[in-house]
C-alpha positions in Angstrom: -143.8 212.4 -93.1 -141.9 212.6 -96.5 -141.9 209.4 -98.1 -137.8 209.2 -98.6 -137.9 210.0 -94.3 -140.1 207.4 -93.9 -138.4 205.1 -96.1 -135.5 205.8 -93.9 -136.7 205.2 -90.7 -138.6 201.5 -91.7 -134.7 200.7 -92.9 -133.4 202.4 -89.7 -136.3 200.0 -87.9 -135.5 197.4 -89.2 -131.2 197.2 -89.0 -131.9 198.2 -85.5 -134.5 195.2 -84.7 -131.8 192.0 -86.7 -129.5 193.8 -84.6 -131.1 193.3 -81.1 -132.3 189.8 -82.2 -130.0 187.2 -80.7 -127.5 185.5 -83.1 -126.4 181.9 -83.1 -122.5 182.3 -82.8 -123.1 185.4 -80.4 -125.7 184.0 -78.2 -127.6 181.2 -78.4 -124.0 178.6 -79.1 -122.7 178.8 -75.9 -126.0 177.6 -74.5 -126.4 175.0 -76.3 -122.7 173.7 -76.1 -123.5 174.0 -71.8 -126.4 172.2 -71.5 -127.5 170.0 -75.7 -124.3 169.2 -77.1 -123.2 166.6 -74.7 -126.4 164.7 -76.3 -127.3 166.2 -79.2 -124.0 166.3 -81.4 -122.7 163.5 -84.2 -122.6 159.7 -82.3 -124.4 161.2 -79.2 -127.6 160.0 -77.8 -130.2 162.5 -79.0 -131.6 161.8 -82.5 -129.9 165.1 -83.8 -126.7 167.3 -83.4 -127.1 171.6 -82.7 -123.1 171.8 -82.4 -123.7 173.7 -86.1 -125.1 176.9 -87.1 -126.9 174.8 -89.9 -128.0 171.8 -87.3 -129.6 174.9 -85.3 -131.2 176.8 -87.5 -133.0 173.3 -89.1 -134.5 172.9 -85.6 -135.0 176.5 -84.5 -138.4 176.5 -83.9 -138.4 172.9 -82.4 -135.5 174.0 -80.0 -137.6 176.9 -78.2 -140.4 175.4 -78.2 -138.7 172.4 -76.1 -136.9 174.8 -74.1 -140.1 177.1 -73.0 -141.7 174.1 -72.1 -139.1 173.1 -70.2 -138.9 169.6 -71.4 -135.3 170.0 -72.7 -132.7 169.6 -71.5 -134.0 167.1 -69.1 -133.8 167.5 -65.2 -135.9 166.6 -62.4 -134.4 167.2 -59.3 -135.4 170.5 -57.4 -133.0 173.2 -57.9 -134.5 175.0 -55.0 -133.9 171.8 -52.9 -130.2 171.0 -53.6 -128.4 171.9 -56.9 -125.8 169.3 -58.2 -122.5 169.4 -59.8 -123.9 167.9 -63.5 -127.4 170.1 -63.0 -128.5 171.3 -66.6 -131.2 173.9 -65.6 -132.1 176.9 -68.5 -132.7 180.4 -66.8 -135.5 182.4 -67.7 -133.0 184.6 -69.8 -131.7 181.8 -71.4 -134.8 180.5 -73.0 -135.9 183.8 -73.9 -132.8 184.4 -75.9 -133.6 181.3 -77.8 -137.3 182.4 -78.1 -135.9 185.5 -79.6 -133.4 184.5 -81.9 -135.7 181.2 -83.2 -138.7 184.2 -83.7 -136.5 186.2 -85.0 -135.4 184.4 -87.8 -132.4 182.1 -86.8 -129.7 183.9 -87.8 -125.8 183.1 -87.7 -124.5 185.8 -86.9 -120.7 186.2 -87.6 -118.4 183.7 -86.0 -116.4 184.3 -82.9 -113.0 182.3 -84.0 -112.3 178.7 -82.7 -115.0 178.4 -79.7 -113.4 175.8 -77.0 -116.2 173.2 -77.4 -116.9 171.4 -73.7 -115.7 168.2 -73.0 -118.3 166.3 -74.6 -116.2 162.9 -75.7 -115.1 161.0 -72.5 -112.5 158.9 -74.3 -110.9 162.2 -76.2 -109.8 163.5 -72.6 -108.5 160.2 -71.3 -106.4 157.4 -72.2 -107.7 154.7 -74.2 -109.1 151.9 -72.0 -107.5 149.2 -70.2 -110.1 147.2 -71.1 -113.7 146.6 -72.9 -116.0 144.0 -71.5 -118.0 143.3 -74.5 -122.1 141.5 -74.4 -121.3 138.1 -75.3 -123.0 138.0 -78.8 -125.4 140.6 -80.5 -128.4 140.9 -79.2 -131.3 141.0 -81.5 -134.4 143.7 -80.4 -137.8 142.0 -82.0 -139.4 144.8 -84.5 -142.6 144.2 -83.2 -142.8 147.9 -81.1 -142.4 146.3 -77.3 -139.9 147.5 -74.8 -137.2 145.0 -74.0 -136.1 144.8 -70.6 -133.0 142.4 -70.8 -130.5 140.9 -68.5 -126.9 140.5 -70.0 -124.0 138.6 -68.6 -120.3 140.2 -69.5 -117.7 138.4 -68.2 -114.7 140.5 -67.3 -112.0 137.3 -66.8 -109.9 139.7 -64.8 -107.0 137.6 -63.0 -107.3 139.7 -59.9 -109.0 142.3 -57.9 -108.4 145.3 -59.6 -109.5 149.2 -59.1 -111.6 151.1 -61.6 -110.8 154.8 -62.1 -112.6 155.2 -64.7 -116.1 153.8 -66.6 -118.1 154.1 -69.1 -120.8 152.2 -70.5 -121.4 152.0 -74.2 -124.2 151.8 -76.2 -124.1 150.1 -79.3 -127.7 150.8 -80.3 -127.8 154.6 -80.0 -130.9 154.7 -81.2 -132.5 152.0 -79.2 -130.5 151.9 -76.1 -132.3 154.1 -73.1 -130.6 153.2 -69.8 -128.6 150.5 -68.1 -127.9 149.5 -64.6 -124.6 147.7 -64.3 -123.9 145.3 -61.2 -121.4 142.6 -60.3 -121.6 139.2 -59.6 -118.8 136.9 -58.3 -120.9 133.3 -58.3 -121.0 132.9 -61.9 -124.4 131.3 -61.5 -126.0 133.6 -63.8 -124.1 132.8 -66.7 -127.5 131.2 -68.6 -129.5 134.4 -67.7 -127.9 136.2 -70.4 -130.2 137.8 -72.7 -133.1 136.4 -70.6 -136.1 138.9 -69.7 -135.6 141.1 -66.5 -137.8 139.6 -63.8 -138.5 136.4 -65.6 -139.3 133.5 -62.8 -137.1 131.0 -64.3 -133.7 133.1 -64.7 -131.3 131.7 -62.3 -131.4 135.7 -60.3 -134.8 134.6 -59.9 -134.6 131.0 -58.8 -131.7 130.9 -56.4 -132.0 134.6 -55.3 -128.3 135.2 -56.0 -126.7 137.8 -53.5 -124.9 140.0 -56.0 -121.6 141.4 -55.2 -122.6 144.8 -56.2 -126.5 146.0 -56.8 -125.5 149.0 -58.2 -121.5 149.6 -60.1 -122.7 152.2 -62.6 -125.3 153.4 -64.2 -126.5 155.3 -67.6 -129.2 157.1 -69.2 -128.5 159.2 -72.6 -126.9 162.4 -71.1 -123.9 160.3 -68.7 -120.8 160.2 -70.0 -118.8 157.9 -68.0 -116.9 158.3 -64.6 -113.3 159.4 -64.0 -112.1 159.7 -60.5 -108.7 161.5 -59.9 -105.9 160.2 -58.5 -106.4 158.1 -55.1 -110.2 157.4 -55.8 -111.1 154.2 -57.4 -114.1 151.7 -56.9 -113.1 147.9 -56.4 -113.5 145.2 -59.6 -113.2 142.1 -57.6 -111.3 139.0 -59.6 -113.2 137.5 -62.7 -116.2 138.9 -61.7 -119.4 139.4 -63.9 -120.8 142.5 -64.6 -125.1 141.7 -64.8 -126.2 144.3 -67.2 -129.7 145.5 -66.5 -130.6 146.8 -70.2 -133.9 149.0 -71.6 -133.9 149.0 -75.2 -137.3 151.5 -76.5 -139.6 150.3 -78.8 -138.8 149.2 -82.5 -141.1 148.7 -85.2 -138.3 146.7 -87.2 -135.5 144.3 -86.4 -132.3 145.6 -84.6 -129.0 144.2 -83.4 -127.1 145.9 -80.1 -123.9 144.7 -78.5 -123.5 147.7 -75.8 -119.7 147.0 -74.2 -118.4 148.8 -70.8 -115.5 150.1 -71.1 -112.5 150.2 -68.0 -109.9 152.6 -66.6 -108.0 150.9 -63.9 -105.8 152.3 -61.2 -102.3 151.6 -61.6 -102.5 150.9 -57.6 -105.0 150.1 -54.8 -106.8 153.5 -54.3 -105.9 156.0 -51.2 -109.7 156.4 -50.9 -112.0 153.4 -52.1 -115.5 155.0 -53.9 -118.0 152.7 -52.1 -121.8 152.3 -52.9 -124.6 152.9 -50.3 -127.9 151.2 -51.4 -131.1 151.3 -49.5 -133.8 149.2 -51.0 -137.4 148.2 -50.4 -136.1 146.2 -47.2 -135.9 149.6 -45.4 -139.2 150.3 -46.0 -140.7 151.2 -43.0 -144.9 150.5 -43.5 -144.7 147.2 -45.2 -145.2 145.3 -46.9 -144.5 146.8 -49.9 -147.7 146.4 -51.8 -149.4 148.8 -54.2 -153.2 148.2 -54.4 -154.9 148.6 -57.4 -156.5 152.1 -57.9 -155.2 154.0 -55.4 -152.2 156.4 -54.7 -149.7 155.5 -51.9 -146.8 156.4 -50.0 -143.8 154.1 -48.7 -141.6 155.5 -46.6 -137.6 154.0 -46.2 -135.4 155.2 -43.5 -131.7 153.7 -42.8 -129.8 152.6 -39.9 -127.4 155.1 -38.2 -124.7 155.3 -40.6 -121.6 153.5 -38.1 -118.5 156.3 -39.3 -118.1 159.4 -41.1 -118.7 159.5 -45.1 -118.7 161.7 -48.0 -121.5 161.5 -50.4 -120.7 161.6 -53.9 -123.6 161.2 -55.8 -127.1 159.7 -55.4 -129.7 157.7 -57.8 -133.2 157.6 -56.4 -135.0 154.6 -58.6 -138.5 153.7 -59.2 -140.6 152.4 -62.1 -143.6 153.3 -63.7 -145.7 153.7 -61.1 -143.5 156.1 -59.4 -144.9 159.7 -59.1 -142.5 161.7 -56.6 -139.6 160.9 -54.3 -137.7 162.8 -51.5 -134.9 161.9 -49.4 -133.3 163.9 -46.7 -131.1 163.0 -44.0 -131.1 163.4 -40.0 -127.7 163.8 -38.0 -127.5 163.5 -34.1 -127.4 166.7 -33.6 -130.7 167.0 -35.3 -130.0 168.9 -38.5 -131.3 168.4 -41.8 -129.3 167.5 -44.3 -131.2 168.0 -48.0 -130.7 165.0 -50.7 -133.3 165.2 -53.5 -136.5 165.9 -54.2 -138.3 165.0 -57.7 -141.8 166.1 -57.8 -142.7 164.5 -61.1 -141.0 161.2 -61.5 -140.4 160.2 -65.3 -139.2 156.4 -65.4 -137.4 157.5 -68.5 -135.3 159.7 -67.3 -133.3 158.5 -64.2 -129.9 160.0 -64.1 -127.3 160.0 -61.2 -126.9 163.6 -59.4 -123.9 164.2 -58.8 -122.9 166.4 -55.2 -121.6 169.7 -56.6 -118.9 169.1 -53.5 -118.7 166.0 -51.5 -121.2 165.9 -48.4 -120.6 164.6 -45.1 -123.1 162.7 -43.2 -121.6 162.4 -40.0 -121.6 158.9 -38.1 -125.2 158.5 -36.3 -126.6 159.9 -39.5 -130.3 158.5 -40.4 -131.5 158.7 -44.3 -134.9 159.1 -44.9 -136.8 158.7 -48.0 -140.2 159.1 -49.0 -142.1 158.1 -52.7 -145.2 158.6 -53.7 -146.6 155.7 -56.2 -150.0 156.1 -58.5 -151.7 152.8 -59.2 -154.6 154.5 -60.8 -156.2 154.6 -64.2 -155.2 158.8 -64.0 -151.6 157.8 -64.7 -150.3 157.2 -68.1 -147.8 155.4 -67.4 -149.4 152.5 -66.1 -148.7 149.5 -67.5 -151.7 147.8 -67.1 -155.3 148.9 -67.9 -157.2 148.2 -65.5 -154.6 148.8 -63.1 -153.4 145.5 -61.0 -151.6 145.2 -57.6 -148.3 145.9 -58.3 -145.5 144.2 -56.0 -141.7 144.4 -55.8 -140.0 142.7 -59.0 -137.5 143.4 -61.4 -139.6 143.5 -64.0 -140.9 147.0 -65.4 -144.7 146.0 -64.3 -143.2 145.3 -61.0 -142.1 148.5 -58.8 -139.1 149.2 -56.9 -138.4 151.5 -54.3 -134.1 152.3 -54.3 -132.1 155.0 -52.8 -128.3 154.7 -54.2 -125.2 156.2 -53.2 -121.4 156.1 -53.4 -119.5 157.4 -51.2 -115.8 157.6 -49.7 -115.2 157.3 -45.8 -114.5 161.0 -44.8 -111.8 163.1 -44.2 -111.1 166.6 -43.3 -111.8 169.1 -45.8 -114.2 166.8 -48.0 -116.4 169.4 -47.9 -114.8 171.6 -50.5 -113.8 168.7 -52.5 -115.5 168.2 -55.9 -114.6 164.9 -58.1 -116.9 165.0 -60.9 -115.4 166.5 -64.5 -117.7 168.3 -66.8 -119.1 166.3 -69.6 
């Protein structure tokens, strides 16, 4: 071959390769602004933004390897079992393009124009609160590289029952902050737990086993955005009540300060249809007692009474802690079909997000739940937090275990079926 053909065809090679390699602007953007961005961009709750070509291109390499390995974006429920409304799932195609374009260089490309950016800012598509319920003082996280599993009492000082459209809980630790459970308390006995250790025997919780107006209100993990129901839909705020802040804060090895707030929405009347919660806890379990012996694996399995009337599921929350390995829940109607809930194969305590029904599902009255979890108490999982493992028992603590199946829910009517609630975030 003539050296000037040659020449020619390594140049004609070579456009035609950087032109079948994916580009950021033409490819690999929208997938990142469907399933990162709602984490990783400026003030979210990854440690760095992609929603540049510059922010992608620093963390090419990083970004498919995470994404081959499936570890990002994070999502545990099985697809094949029952796909949800907030489901962040990368196809095959998907993390080969950004296999492709990361080996390939990381190019720009040549913007598109203005690219409509998803709704990644609850409070830039909404109104600004009606109200923010503050922790009472700063909280101070010891720099000494321990989880911190805190209880927090915010007191709303609401006059009356009112109706929450909207919620969001706020971190004000971004960096520190993992997840929070949020419930309600109407005794105001807890008022000296706050700050106190989750699961500590002397808290008041503890002591006078207080019967809490709501175990479950909201929740969040990195990744949840804040609820906004439409029109007619609303959960209940009952006058001056507490909200009993559940709090995780990761490991530090320096001092830090957090005041997390939550942040309200309300109703400007009482709701057509009131979003209720559905909570099945350890008391349903079926082979008590709910003990988990030291080295060994076990299985507790939880079913629930007939449900007494028709309701449409909205979301659900399986919850476990460390020694957690795999949890399934299904549900039985009288007619004897199956109704699929969720299945996670591999628990991770660190990740525990609520799924959210892609429309809402009926569970017809007579309805039994059924739940099954798998716990490992052995030296084989990592996650143990003790070495040698120890009998494990319920608590709040995260050395104790818990075994919870959440759900809200609206009572039903005709045509739920098709009904979705749930914005993208």
């Amino acid at each position: 071959m003539p050296a000037a053909l040659g020449c020619l065809f390594l140049c004609f090679f070579w456009v035609k390769t950087r032109a079948q390699t994916p580009t950021y602007y033409g490819q690999v953007q929208p997938i990142l602004l469907a399933n990162c961005t709602p984490c990783h961009r400026p003030g979210g709750g990854a440690p760095f933004p992609v929603l540049t070509c510059e922010d992608a291109t620093n963390r090419a390499s990083f970004i498919a390897h995470v994404t081959a390995r499936r570890y990002m974006p994070p999502w545990f429920a099985d697809p094949d079992f029952r796909s949800f409304h907030n489901q962040k799932i990368l196809t095959n195609a998907e993390i080969e393009t950004l296999r492709q374009w990361a080996g390939g260089g990381a190019p720009c490309g040549i913007p598109l124009g203005e690219v409509a950016v998803l709704q990644q800012d609850f409070e830039k598509n909404h109104p600004a609160p009606d109200q923010e319920v503050p922790m009472q003082q700063p909280f101070t996280i010891p720099g000494n590289n321990t989880e911190q599993f805190r209880i927090f009492i915010l007191p709303t000082g609401t006059k009356e029952e009112r109706y929450v459209q909207g919620i969001r809980f706020q971190p004000g630790n971004l960096e520190l902050a993992h997840h929070a459970r949020l419930m309600l308390d109407t005794t105001h006995l807890l008022r000296s737990d706050d700050g106190s250790e989750a699961g500590d025997t002397a808290t008041q919780f503890t002591r006078l086993g207080v019967r809490l107006a709501s175990q479950f209100w909201n929740g969040w993990v990195p990744g949840n955005f804040g609820e906004f129901y439409p029109d007619g839909f609303a959960k209940k705020l009952p006058a001056n009540a507490d909200i009993v802040l559940n709090m995780h804060y990761s490991p530090s090895p320096v001092p830090a300060t957090d005041q997390s707030s939550v942040k309200l929405w309300f109703a400007p009347k009482p709701p057509e249809r009131l979003v209720k919660p559905f909570i099945l806890d350890e008391n349903w379990i079926v082979n008590q007692p709910f003990v988990i012996p030291a080295d060994t694996v076990v299985s507790f399995f939880l079913r629930s009474p007939p449900i007494p009337t028709d309701i449409s599921l909205l979301s659900v929350l399986p919850h476990m802690h460390l020694l957690g390995k795999s949890f399934k829940a299904y549900a039985l109607t009288p007619d004897n079909d199956v109704i699929l809930l969720i299945k996670i194969d591999d628990w991770n305590f660190k990740w525990q997000m609520t799924y959210q029904f892609e429309h809402l599902l009926k569970l017809p009255k007579g309805t039994v739940v059924y739940a099954e979890a798998v716990y490992d108490n052995t030296a084989a999982n990592p996650a143990n937090p003790h070495n040698p493992p120890r009998e494990t028992t319920y608590g709040w603590a995260t050395f104790n275990e818990m075994m919870n199946l959440i759900f809200e829910y609206v009572d039903y009517r005709e045509g739920d079926e098709g009904l979705s609630l749930f914005e993208k975030f």
